[in-house]
N, C-alpha and C positions, 0 to 999 in steps of 0.2 A: 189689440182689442180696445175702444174706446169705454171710457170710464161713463156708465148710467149715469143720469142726470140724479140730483139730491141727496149726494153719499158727501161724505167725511171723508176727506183727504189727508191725510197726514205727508206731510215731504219734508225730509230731514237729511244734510248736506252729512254726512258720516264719514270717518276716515275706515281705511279698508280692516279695520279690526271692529268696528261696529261702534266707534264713540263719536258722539254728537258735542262734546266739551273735552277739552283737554284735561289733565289733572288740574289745574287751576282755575278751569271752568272758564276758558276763553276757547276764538273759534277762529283764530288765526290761521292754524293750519288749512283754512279751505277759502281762503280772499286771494288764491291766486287768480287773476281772471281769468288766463289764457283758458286752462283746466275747465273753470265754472260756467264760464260765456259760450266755450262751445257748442253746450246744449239747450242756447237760447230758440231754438226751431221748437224745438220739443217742451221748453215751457211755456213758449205761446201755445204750443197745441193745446195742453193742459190746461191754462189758464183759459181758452176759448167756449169749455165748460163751466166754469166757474163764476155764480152769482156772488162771492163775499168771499172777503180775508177774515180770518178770526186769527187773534193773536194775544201771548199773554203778557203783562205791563214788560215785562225786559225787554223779548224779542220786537213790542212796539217800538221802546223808546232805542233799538239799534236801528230800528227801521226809518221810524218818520226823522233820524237823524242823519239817512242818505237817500233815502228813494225820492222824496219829494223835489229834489232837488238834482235828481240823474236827469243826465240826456238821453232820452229815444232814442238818439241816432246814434248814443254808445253802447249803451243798454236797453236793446229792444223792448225787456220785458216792462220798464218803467215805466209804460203809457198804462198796459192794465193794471198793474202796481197804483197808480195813482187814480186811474180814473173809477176800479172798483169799492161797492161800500166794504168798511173796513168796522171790525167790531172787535175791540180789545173785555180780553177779562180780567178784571182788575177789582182789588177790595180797597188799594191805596190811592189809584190815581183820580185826582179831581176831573179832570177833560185832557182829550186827547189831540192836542193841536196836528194838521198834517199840513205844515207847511204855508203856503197860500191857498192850498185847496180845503176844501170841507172837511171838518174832523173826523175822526173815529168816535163808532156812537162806542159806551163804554157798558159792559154787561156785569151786574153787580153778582155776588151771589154763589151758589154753584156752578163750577163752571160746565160739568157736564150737565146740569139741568138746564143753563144758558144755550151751548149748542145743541142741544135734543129741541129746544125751544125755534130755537133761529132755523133750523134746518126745514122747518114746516112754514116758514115764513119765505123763506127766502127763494128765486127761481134758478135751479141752478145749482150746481155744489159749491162745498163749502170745504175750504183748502185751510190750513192750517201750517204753518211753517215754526219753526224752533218751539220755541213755547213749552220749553221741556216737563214744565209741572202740569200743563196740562192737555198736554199729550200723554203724559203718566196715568191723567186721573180716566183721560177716553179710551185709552186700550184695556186700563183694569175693566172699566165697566161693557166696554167690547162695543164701543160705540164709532170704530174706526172701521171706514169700509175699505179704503184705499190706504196703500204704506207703500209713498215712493221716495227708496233711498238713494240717492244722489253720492257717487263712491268714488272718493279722491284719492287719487295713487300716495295715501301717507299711512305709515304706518308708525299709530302712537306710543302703542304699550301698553296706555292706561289713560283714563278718561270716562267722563260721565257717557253711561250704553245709552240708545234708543229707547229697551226696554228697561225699567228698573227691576231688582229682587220684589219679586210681586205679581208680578205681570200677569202672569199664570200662562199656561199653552193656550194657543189659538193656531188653528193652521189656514193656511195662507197658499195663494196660486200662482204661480208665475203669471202674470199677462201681457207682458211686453220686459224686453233686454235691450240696453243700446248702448253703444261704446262710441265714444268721443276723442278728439283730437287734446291730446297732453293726460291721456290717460283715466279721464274720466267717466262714469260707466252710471247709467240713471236705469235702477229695476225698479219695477211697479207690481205690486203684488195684491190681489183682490182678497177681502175674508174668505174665506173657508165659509158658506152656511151649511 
């Protein structure tokens, strides 16, 4: 089922117990490429919808500290990685260099009043990746349309969840399953209205 145009994307790489951070709050456990690269078919699809990155100051500065700088021809996804606008939310960071290309514009403020805001602006959905604080603060407020988890054959233990103590119930649809080579398995689940 393809994702309606101007929803919220949330997509978060999770080990197969549901953690987005290890207990030390790194993300090691999911930079094997073999596993992650497989389902570069499938995040061009996804990205093929998508008007803007929104991202929060960490998961930028992990970002604009490899993608500007990938090869296309290693890593497919890199061309729309780089050539989409890119909107960081941040209270700390001055500007958001990406590399040789055009920066990320920077959204002060609320961050869920920021994407409620960008979503009406923008053509096209709006995908959000790590950005675990605020992805916290868009599920509390139930402003996530799309939750696709990205499931690495590792099992942590323990480690920061997708959802935090908080969240509260929302239910959610299956809309798409797919399993990839070295074990990796990307579900896309739509809100519940």
């Amino acid at each position: 089922m393809p994702i309606p145009i101007g929803q919220v994307i949330v997509e978060q790489t999770v080990s197969i117990d549901g953690c987005a951070e290890d207990a030390d709050g790194g993300i090691g456990f999911f930079t094997d490429a073999r596993a992650i690269n497989a389902a570069d078919a499938e995040q061009l699809r996804m990205l093929g919808s998508v008007g803007a990155i929104v991202l929060g100051a960490r998961t930028y500065r992990m970002f604009a500290d490899y993608w500007p700088q990938a090869d296309p021809r290693v890593e497919p996804v890199a061309a729309p990685i780089r050539d989409l606008p890119k909107f960081v939310v941040s209270s700390t960071l001055e500007w958001a260099p990406w590399g040789r290309h055009q920066a990320a514009m920077l959204l002060r403020g609320d961050g869920v009043a920021a994407v409620r805001d960008l979503r009406t602006r923008i053509d096209g959905n709006l995908v959000i990746w790590g950005s675990l604080t605020l992805t916290d603060a868009l599920l509390r407020a139930g402003q996530v349309d799309v939750l696709r988890l990205r499931i690495v054959p590792v099992l942590l233990g323990r480690g920061r969840r997708v959802a935090p103590p908080g969240t509260g119930r929302r239910d959610w649809s299956l809309a798409q399953a797919k399993t990839f080579d070295g074990g990796l398995v990307v579900l896309e689940y739509h809100a519940a209205r």
